[in-house]
C-alpha positions in Angstrom: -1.9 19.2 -3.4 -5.1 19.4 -0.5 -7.4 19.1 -3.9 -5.3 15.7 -5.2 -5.4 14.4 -1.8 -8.6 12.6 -1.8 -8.1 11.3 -4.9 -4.2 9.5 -3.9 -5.5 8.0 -0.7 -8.5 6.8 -3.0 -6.2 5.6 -5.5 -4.4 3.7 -2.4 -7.3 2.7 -0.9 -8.2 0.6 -4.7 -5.1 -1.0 -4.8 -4.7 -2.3 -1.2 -8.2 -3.5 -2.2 -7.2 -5.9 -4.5 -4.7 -7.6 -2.1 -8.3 -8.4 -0.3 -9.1 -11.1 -1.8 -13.0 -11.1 -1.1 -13.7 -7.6 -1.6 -11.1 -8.2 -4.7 -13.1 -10.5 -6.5 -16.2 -8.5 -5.9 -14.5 -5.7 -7.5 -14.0 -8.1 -10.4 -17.2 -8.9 -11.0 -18.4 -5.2 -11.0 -16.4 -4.3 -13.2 -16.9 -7.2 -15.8 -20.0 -7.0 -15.4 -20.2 -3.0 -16.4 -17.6 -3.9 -19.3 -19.6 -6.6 -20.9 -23.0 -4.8 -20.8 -20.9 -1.9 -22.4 -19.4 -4.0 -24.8 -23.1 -5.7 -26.0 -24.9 -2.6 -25.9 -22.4 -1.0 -28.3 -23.1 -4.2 -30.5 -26.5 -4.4 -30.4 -26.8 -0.7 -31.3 -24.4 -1.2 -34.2 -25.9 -4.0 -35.3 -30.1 -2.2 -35.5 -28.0 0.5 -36.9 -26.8 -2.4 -39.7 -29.9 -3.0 -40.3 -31.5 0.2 -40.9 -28.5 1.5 -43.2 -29.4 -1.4 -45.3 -33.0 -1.0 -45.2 -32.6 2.3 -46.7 -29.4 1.4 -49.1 -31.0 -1.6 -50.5 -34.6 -2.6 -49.8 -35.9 0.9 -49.9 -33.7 1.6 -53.0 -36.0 -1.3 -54.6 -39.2 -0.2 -53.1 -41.3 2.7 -54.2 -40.6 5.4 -51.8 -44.5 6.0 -53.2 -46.7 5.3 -55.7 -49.9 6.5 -57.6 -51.8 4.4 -59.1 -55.3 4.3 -60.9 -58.1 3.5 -59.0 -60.4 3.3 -62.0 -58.7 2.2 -64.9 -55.3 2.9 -66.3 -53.3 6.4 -65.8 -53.8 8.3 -69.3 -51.8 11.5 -68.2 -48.7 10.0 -66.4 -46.7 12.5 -68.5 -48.6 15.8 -66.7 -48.5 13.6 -63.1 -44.4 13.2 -63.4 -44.4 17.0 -64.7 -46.2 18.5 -61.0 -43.8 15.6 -59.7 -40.9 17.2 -60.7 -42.4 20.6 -59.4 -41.7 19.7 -56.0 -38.3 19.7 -54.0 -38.6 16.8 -51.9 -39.3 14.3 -55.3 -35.9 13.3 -57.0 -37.8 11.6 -60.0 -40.5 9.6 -61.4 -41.3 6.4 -63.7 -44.2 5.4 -64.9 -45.1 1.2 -64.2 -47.8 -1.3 -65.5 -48.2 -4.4 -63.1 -49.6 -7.5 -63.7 -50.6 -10.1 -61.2 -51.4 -13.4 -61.8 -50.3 -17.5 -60.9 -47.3 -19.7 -61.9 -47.6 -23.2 -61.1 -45.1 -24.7 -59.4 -44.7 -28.7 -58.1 -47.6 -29.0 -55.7 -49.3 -26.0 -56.8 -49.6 -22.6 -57.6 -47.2 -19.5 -56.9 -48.4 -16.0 -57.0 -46.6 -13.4 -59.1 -46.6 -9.9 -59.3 -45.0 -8.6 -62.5 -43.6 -5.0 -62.8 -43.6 -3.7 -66.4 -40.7 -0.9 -65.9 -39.0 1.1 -68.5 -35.3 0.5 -68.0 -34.0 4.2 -69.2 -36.6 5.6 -66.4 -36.6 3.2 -63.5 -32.5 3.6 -63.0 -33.8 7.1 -61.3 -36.0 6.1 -58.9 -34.7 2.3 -57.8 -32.0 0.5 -57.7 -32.9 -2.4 -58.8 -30.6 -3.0 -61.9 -27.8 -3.0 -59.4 -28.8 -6.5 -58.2 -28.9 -8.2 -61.8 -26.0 -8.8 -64.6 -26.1 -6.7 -67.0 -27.3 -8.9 -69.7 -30.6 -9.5 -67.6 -31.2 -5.9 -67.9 -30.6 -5.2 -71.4 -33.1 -8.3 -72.2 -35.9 -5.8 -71.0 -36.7 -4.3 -75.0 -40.5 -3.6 -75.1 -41.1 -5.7 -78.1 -39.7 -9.4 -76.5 -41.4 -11.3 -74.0 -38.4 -11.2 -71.6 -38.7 -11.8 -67.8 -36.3 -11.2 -64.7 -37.2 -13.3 -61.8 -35.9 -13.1 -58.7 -33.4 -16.1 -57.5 -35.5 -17.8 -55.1 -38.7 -17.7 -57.2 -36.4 -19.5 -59.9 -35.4 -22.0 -57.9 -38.8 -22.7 -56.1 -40.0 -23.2 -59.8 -37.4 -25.0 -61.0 -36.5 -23.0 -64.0 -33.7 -22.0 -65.7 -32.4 -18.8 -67.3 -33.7 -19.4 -71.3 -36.3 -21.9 -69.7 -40.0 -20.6 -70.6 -42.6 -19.4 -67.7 -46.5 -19.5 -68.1 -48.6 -17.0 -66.0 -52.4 -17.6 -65.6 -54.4 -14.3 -65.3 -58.3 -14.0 -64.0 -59.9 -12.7 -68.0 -61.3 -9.9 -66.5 -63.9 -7.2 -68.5 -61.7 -4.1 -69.5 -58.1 -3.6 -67.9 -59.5 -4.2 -64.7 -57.3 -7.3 -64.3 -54.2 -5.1 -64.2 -56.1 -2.6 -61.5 -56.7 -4.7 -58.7 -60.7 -4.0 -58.9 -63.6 -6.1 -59.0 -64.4 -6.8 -62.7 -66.7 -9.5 -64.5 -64.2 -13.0 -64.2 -64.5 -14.5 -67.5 -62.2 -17.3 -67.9 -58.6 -17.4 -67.0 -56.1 -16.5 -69.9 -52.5 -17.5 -69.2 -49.4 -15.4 -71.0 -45.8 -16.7 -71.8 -42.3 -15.4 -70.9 -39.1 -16.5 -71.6 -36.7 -16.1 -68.7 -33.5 -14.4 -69.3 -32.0 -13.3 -66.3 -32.1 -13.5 -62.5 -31.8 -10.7 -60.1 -30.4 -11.6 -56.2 -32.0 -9.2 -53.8 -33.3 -11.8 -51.0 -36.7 -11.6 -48.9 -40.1 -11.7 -49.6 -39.4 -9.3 -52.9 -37.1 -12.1 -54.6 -39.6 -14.8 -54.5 -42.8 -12.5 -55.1 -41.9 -10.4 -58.1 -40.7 -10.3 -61.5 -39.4 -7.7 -64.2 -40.6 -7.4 -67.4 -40.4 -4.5 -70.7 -43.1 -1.6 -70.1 -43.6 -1.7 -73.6 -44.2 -5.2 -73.9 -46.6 -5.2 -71.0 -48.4 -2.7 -72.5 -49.0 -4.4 -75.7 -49.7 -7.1 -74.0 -52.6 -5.5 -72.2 -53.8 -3.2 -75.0 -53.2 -0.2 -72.2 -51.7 2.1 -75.2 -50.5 4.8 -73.5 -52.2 4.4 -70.7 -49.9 3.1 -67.3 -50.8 1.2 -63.8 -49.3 4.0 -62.1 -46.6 6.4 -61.3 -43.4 5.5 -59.0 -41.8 8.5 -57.0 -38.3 8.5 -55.4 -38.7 11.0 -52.7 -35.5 12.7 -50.7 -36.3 12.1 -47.4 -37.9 8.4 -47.2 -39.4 9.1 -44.0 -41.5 11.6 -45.5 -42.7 9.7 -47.8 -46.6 9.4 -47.0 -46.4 13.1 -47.2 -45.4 14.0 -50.5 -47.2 10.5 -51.5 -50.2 12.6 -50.6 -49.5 16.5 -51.1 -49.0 15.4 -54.7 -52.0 12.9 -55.0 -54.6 15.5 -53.6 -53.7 17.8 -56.8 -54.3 15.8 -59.1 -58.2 15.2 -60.7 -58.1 11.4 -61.4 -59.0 9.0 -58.4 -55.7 7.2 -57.0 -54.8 5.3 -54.5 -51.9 6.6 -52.5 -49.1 4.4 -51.8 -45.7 4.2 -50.0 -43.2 2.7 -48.4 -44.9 2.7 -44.8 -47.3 0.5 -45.8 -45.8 -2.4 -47.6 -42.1 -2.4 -45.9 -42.8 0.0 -42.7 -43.0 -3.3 -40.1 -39.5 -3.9 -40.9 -38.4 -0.5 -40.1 -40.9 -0.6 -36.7 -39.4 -4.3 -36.0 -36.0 -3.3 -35.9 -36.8 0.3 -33.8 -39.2 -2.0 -30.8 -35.5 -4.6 -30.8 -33.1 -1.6 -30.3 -35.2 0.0 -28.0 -36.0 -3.3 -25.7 -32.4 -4.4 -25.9 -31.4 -1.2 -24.8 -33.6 -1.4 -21.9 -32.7 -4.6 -21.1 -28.8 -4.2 -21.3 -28.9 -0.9 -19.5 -30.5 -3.0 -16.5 -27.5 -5.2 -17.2 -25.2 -2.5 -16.5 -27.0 -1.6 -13.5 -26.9 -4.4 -11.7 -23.3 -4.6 -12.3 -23.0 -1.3 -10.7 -25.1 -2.4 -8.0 -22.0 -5.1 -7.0 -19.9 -1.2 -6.6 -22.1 -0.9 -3.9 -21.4 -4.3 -2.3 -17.9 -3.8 -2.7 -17.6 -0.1 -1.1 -19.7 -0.9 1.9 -16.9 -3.9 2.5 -14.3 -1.2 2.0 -15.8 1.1 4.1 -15.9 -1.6 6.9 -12.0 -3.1 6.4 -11.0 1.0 6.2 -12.9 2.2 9.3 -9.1 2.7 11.5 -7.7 4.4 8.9 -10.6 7.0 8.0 -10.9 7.6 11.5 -7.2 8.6 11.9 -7.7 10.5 9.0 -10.1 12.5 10.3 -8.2 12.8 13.7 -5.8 14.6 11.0 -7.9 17.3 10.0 -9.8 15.6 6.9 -12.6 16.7 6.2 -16.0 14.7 5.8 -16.3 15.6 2.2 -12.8 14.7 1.2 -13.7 11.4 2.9 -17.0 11.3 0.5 -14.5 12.1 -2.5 -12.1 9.1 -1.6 -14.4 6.6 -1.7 -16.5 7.8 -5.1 -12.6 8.0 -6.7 -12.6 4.1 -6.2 -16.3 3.5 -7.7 -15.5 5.6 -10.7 -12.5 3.8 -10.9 -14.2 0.7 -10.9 -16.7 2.3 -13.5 -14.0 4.0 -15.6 -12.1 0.4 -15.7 -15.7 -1.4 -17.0 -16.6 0.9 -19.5 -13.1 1.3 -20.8 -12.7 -2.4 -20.9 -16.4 -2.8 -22.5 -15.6 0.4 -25.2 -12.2 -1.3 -26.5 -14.1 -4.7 -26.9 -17.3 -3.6 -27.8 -16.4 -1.4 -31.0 -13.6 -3.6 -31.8 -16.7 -6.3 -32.3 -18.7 -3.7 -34.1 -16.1 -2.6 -36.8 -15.8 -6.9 -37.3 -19.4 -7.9 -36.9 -20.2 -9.3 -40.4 -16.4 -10.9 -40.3 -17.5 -12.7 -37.4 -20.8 -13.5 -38.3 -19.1 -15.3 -41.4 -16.9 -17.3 -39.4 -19.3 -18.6 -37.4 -21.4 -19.7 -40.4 -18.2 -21.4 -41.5 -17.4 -23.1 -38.8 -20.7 -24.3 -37.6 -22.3 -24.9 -41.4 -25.6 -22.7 -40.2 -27.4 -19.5 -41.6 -28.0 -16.7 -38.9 -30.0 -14.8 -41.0 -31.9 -16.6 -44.3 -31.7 -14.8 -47.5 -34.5 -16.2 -48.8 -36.8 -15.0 -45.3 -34.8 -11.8 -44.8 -33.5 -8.6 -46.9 -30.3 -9.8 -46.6 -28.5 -12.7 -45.7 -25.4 -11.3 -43.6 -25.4 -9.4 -40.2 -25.0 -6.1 -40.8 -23.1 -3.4 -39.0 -22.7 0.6 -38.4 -20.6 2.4 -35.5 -21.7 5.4 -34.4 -19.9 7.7 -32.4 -23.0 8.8 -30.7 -24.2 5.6 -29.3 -20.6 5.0 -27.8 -21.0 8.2 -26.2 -24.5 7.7 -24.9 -23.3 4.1 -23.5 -20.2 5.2 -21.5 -21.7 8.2 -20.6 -24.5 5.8 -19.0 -22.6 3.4 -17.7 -20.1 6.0 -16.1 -23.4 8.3 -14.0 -24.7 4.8 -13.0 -21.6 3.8 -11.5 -21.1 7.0 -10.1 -24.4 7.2 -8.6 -23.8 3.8 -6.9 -21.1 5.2 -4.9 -22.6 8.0 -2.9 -25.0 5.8 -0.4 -21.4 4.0 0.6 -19.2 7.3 0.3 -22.1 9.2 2.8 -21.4 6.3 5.2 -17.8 6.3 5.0 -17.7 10.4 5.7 -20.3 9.5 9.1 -18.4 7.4 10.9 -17.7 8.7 14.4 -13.4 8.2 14.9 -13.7 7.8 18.5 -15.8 4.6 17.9 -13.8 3.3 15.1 -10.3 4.1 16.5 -12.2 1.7 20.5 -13.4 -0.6 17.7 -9.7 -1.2 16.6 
């Protein structure tokens, strides 16, 4: 019962607070303002979270986790390079790709267009890609039909229709050098047909940039006979990507250039990393200023409470029990915020992209622009672990704020107090 004292008369101490109607209201904007910087942290965090689940679960299950491809001319060997592939653990499976880049003209001018030849029975193993078309688009890629998958933006910023024919202009370069990328003698340009026959819906820069046609058609197309632009990987562990991009380059004898993910899509991945980390810093100062009102309102307590700590120590209590009653109410005050800011704060995570809908709906706006972004809805993941973090901060900072006032509270003489009365 001696232990559970300080924390009763603290308990007491909160309550008759409240009846205060100064140091009351002071209390109330502590601890609103601790429960809505819990409450937003937790959202923000779920929301970066969002967005790097879907990074990885659909732009990087698109992307080439890495990629060989011929520095001086077509890849003769692909077979051999996907056989040392497969030798090593950390690469789930390879397809071999031709790519073509080239023009299309639109209405006030030209588009660029990159064009991935991709065998269909291969490329299911290392993207995803067939997951964002009907299936009829991607049963029109046969290698002997001049087929092409564009992306939905591209489509419309053509204005061209599925069965609707598409013209791509092409620098005539010497050799195969036109498909490489390299500098080659520019003869005249040569321009190539496709019939469009399907549209895939990814959103981004990837929609309105690139297109899907046969490997084999490509490739007759370009007289590359068996010869390939390059060789995609689909590694285990996409953060180790430039690693086994390279490991597996630097054994092979033909000259390649080593791509991967990092380098084409890695600013989205940095982007979203610097906004969690500055909104983190930034709602953790939040949360302690709020706590920083705890302090306000215990210094006002200990002043309205001087008489009755003084008779308390009169009694026998000791100066650390004093210490304890007054950190009991700041962690209440704490415990109250965060609790608060928890309940809201995942509630709003678990319903982020429902939200996000309505308020699309009702106001007739886009918060996030499939055609500029990945995706076009606000995405969301709860993680146990960043709850944990963010009560676990918001609980030591409010805790921390009450010792300066609780050390003042267990020093003040009785005999003063008590002629003060």
């Amino acid at each position: 019962m001696k232990a559970l004292l300080p924390i009763i008369i603290g308990w007491r101490f909160y309550r008759a607070r409240q009846s205060n109607g100064f140091i009351g209201f002071i209390s109330f904007a502590s601890t609103a303002g601790i429960a809505l910087g819990v409450a937003v942290l937790i959202l923000v965090l779920s929301a970066m979270n969002g967005f790097v689940e879907q990074l990885e679960d659909r732009l990087l299950a698109v992307v080439s986790h890495g990629e060989l491809v011929g520095a001086q001319g077509p890849i003769r060997n692909w077979q051999a390079m996907a056989d040392d592939a497969s030798l090593m653990p950390e690469i789930i499976a390879t397809a071999p790709f031709i790519r073509l880049q080239g023009l299309v003209q639109k209405s006030g001018g030209f588009q660029a267009l990159m064009i991935n030849g991709i065998e269909t029975s291969l490329e299911t193993k290392v993207s995803k890609i067939a997951d964002f078309m009907p299936e009829s688009a991607w049963a029109s890629l046969i290698p002997a039909v001049n087929n092409i998958v564009l992306g939905e933006s591209l489509l419309n910023k053509l204005g061209l229709s599925v069965g609707d024919s598409l013209v791509l202009y092409t620098p005539n370069m010497a050799g195969s050098e036109a498909t490489q990328g390299t500098a080659g003698r520019l003869n005249t340009a040569k321009s190539h047909v496709f019939v469009v026959s399907g549209v895939y819906r990814l959103g981004g820069e990837i929609e309105s940039s690139q297109a899907y046609v046969s490997m084999g058609y490509l490739s007759q197309l370009l007289e590359m006979g068996e010869g390939v632009t390059g060789l995609r990987l689909n590694i285990a562990d996409v953060f180790a990507a430039p690693r086994v991009t390279r490991s597996l380059g630097l054994t092979q004898e033909q000259y390649l250039y080593l791509n991967d993910w990092t380098r084409t899509q890695g600013h989205l991945y940095q982007d979203i990393q610097l906004v969690r980390s500055i909104m983190y810093l930034v709602l953790a100062l939040v949360i302690a200023v709020a706590c920083f009102n705890i302090v306000s309102t215990l210094v006002m307590a200990v002043r309205d409470k001087a008489s009755e700590i003084a008779i308390l120590m009169t009694m026998g209590l000791k100066r650390s029990a004093v210490m304890s009653i007054f950190i009991m109410q700041g962690a209440l005050n704490g415990l109250l915020g965060c609790s608060i800011g928890a309940v809201i704060g995942v509630t709003m995570a678990l319903n982020l992209s429902s939200i996000a809908s309505g308020i699309e709906s009702l106001f007739g706006i886009a918060l996030l622009a499939g055609d500029v972004y990945f995706i076009d809805f606000l995405p969301s993941k709860l993680q146990g672990q960043d709850v944990a973090i963010v009560l676990g901060m918001g609980l030591l900072m409010s805790l921390v704020a009450t010792l300066y006032p609780a050390w003042k509270a267990s020093h003040i003489d009785p005999a003063a107090a008590l002629a003060g009365r």
